[in-house]
KEDREN-867130 format. One record per residue (C-alpha): residue in one letter; chain; x, y, z. Coordinates in pm, whole numbers, plus 50000, padded with zeros to 5 digits. Example, Ala and Ser with C-alpha at 12.3 -4.5 7.8 and 13.67 -1.06 7.14 Angstrom:
<pts>
(A A (51230 49550 50780))
(S A (51367 49894 50714))
</pts>
This chain:
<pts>
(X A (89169 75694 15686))
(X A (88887 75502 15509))
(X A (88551 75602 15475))
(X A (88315 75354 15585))
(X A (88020 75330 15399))
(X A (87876 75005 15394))
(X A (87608 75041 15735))
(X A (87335 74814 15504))
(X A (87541 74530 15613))
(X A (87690 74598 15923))
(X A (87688 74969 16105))
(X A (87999 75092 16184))
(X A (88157 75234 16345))
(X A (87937 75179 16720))
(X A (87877 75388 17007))
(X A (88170 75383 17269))
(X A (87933 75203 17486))
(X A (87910 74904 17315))
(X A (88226 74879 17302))
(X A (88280 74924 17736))
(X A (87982 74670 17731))
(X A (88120 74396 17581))
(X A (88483 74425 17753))
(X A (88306 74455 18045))
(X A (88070 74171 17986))
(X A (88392 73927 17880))
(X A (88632 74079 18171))
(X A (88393 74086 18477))
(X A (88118 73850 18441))
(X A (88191 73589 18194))
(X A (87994 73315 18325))
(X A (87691 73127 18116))
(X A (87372 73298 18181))
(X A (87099 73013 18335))
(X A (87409 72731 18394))
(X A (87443 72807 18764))
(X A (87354 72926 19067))
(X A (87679 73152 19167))
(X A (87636 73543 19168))
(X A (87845 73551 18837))
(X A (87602 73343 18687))
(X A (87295 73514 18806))
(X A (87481 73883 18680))
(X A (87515 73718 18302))
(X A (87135 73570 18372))
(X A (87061 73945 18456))
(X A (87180 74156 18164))
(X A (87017 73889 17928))
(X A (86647 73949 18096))
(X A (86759 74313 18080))
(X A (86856 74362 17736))
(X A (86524 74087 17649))
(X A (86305 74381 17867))
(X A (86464 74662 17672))
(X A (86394 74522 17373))
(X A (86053 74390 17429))
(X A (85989 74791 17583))
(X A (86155 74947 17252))
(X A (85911 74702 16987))
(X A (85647 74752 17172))
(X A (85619 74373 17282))
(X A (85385 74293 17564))
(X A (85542 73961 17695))
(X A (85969 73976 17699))
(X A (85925 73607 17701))
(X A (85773 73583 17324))
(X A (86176 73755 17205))
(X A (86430 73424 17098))
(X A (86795 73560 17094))
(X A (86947 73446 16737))
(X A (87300 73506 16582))
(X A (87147 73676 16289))
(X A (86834 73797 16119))
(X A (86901 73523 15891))
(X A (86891 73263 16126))
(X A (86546 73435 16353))
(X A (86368 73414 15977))
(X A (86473 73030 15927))
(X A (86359 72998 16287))
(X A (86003 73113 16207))
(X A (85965 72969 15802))
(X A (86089 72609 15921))
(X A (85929 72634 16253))
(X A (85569 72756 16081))
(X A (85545 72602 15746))
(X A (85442 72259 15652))
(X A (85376 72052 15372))
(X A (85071 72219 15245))
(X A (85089 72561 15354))
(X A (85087 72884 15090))
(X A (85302 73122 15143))
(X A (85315 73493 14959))
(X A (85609 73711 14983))
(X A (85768 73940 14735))
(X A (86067 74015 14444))
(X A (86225 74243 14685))
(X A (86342 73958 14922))
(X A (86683 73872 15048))
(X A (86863 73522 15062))
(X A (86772 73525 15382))
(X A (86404 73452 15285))
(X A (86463 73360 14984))
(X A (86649 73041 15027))
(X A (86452 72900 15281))
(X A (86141 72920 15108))
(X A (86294 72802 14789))
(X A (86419 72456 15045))
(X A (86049 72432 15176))
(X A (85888 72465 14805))
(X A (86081 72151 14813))
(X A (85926 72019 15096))
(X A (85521 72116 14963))
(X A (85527 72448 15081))
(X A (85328 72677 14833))
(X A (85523 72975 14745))
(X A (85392 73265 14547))
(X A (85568 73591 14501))
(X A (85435 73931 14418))
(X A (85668 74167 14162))
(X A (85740 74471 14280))
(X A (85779 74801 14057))
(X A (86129 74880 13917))
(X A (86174 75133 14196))
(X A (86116 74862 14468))
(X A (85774 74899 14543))
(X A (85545 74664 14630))
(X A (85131 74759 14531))
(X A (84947 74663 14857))
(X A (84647 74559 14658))
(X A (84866 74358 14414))
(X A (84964 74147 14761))
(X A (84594 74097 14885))
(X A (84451 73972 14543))
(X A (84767 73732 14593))
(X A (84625 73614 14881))
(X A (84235 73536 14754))
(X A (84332 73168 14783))
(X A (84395 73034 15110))
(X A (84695 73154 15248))
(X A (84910 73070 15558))
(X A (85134 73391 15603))
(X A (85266 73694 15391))
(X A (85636 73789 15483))
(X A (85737 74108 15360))
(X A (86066 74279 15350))
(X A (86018 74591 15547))
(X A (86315 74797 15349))
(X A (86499 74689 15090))
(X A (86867 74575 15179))
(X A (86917 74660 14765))
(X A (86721 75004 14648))
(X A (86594 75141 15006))
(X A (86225 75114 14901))
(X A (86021 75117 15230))
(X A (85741 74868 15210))
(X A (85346 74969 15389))
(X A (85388 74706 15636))
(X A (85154 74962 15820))
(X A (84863 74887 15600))
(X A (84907 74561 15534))
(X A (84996 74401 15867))
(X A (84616 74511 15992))
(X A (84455 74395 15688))
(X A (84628 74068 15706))
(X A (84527 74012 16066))
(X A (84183 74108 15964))
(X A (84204 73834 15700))
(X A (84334 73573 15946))
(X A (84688 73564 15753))
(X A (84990 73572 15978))
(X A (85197 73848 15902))
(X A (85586 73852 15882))
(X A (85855 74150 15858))
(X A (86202 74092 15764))
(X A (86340 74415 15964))
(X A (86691 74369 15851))
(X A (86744 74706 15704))
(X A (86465 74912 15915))
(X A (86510 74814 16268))
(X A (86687 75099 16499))
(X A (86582 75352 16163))
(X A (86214 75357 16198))
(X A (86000 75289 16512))
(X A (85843 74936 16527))
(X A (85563 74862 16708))
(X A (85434 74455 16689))
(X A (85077 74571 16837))
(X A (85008 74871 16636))
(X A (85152 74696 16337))
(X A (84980 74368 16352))
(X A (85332 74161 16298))
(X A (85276 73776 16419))
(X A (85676 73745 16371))
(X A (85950 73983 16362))
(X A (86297 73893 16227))
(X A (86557 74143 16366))
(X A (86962 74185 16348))
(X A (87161 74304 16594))
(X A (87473 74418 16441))
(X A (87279 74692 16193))
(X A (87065 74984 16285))
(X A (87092 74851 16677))
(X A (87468 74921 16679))
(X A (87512 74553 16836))
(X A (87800 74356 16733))
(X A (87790 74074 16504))
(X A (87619 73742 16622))
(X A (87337 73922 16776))
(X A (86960 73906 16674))
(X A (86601 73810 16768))
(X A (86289 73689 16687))
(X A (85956 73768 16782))
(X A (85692 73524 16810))
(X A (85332 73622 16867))
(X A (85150 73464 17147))
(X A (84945 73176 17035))
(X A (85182 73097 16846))
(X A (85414 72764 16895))
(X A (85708 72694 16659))
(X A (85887 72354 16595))
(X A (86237 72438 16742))
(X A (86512 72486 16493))
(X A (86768 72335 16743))
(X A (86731 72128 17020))
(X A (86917 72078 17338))
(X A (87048 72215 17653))
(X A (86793 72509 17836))
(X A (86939 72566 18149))
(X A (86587 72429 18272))
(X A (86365 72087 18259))
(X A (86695 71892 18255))
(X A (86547 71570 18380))
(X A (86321 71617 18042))
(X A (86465 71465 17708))
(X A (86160 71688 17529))
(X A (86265 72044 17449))
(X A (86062 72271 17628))
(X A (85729 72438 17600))
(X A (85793 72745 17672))
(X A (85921 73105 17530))
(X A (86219 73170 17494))
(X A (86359 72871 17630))
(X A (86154 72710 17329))
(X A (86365 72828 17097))
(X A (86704 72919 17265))
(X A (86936 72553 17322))
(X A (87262 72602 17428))
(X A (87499 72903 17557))
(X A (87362 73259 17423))
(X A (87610 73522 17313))
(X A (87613 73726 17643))
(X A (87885 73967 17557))
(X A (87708 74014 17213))
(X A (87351 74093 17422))
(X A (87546 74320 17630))
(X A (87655 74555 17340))
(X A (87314 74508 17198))
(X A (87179 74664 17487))
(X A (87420 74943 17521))
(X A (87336 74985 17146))
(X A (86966 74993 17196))
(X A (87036 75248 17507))
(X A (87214 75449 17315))
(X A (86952 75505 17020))
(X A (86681 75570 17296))
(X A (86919 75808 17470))
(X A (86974 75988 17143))
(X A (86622 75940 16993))
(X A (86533 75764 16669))
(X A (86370 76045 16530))
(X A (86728 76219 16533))
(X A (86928 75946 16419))
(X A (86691 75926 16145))
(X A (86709 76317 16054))
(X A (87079 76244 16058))
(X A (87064 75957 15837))
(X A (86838 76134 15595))
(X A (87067 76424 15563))
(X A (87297 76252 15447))
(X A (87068 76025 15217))
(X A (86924 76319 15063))
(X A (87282 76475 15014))
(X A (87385 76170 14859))
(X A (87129 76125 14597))
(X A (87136 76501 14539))
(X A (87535 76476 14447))
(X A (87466 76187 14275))
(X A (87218 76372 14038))
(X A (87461 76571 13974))
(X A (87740 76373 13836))
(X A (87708 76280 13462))
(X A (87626 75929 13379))
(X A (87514 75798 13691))
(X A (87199 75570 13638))
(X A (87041 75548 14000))
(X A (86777 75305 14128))
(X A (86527 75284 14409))
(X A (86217 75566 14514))
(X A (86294 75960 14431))
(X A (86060 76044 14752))
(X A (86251 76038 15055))
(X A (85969 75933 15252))
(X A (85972 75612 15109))
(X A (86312 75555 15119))
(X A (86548 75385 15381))
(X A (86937 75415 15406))
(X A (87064 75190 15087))
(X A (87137 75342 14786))
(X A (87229 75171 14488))
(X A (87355 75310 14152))
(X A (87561 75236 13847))
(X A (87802 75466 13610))
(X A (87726 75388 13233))
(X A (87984 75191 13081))
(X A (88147 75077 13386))
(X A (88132 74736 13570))
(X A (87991 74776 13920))
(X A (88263 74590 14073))
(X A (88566 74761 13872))
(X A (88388 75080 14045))
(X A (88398 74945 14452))
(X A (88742 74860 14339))
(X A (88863 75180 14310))
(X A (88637 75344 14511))
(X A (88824 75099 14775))
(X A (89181 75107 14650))
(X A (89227 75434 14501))
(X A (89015 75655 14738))
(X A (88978 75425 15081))
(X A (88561 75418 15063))
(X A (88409 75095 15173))
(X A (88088 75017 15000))
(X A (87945 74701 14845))
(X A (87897 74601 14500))
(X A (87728 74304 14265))
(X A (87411 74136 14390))
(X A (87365 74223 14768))
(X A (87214 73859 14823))
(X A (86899 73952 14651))
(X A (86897 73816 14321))
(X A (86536 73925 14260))
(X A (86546 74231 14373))
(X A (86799 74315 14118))
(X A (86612 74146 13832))
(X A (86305 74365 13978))
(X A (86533 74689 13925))
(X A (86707 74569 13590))
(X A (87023 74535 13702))
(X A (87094 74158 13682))
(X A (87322 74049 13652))
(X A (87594 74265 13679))
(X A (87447 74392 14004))
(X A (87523 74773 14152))
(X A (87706 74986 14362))
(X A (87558 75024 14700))
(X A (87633 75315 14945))
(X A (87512 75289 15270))
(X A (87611 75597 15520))
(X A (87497 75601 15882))
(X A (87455 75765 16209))
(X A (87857 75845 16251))
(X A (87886 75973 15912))
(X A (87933 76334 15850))
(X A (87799 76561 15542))
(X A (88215 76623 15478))
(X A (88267 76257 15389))
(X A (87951 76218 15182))
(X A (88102 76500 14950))
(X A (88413 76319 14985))
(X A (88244 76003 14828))
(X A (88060 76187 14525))
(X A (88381 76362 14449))
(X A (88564 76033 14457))
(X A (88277 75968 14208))
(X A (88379 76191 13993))
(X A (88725 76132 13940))
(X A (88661 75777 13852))
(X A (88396 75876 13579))
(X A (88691 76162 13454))
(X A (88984 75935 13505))
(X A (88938 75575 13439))
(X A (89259 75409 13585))
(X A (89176 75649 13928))
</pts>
């Protein structure tokens, strides 16, 4: 049976309850939530206010209304950059970003935007007071990269969302690798925006996501078009989440999103993330071990999230996640991880790395399975 161990880009596999959600969701309701006034319709209306409620409770979000359901993490970011920035505006963000920001911000440099990005150390890290001397000239909003999808570096989002609200700099974190890992908290944390996947450390499936938007705030939709509300109206509504949410939501997808949410409360995230750094820290530990492995990202598990990345000397990266895959049935990632500067940040561009992700369902048994696995491949070169 193959090892999976590749949760950095989608967790898997998910709590049996996600899985009875979404049958359920499709079998027994599957009406458009808002798009009627039939009791099937109101039921699909009701488990997206629910799971909106249970996420707003488990962020610590005040108003459920300020949360926009989005397919992606990708897409909630592109949400809040295009729906913020204008012609004009500086923005300061960091070498440890993913495509996700990345891209768009390299498409509105195009459009006047003012982009200026902060190195980090070659173990990830970003120096807080590096980031606020960036920000001496005028600056719109900082976006940082909570943990990196790349080395696992953990970022101090908790210092440096406060200061930036201090400063009268909107703050935004890219959650993609942190949410359902490490409690969140927009109010104690000082985060204006929030960019979150589903389909990661929520257990959701794929095509779920959200963004947070802080009130006050009023972004430029990214789509526009049917609400379920103001219909007589050819102007896209005022306000959240309608705002930003045109056309049919992915109810069964919010459904297992739920159940996946449930599921971490029922089990407790400080668990989960004892779990997850059992593993982490047997992983690095067997990795120290084996001769010629060159890894990358913090040595102090405190700082350090659920990616690892690592390379054997001599050996391509992706000739390595081939076997790994073919000759040993492991799934983990290799090359570039969609975060070109990280890798430049870490020296590894651009041949890119092996990245081993393990997660909740993993066991200590297959973790030892993987660095043996390891090990033959650095003994035996055709295994």
């Amino acid at each position: 049976m193959a090892l999976y161990l590749d949760n950095a880009a989608t967790s898997f596999p998910k709590p049996e309850s996600v899985y009875r959600a979404v049958e359920r969701t499709m079998r027994d309701i599957g009406a458009s939530p808002g798009r009627g006034g039939y009791q099937q319709a109101l039921e699909a209306s009701r488990l997206v206010f629910e799971t909106r409620s249970l996420l707003a409770d488990f962020f610590g979000i005040a108003d459920a209304s300020r949360i926009a359901f989005t397919a992606n993490a990708t897409e909630a970011i592109n949400l809040a950059l295009f729906g913020l920035l204008k012609a004009g505006d500086r923005v300061v963000t960091t070498s440890m970003d993913h495509n996700a920001v990345a891209r768009p911000l390299f498409a509105l440099q195009e459009m006047g935007v003012q982009v200026v990005q902060v190195a980090a150390d070659p173990q990830g890290f970003v120096d807080p007071e590096t980031l606020k001397q960036a920000c001496r000239e005028k600056t719109r909003l900082v976006i940082l990269n909570h943990c990196s999808n790349v080395t696992g570096t953990l970022q101090p989002i908790e210092e440096l969302g406060p200061w930036c609200r201090k400063e009268g700099i909107l703050f935004m974190v890219d959650a993609a690798q942190s949410a359902g890992l490490f409690a969140l908290n927009v109010d104690s944390l000082a985060i204006d925006l929030l960019a979150v996947p589903g389909h990661k450390g929520l257990y959701g499936p794929q095509g779920t996501g959200f963004l947070y938007v802080h009130p006050g705030l009023n972004l430029k939709p990214l789509f526009y078009g049917g609400t379920g509300n103001a219909s007589h109206s050819l102007s896209q509504p005022e306000e959240m989440p309608e705002r930003l949410e045109s056309g049919t939501i992915n109810t069964p997808g919010l459904a297992g999103l739920k159940a996946g949410v449930e599921f971490i409360i029922q089990t407790g995230i400080e668990a989960i993330r004892a779990h997850e750094r059992t593993l982490l820290e047997r992983l690095l530990d067997g990795l120290r071990q084996v001769k010629s492995v060159e890894l990358y990202g913090p040595r102090d598990f405190r700082y350090h999230g659920g990616a690892v990345s690592f390379n054997l000397a001599g050996r391509d990266p992706s000739e390595v996640g081939f076997l790994l895959d073919h000759a040993h049935h492991i799934c983990c990632r290799v090359g570039l991880h969609c975060a070109p500067a990280a890798h430049r940040t870490i020296g590894t561009f651009p041949r890119g790395t092996v990245r081993v992700s393990p997660g909740f369902f993993n066991t200590v048994g297959e973790i030892d399975r993987f660095i043996t696995a390891v090990d033959v491949i650095l003994s035996r070169p055709e295994a």
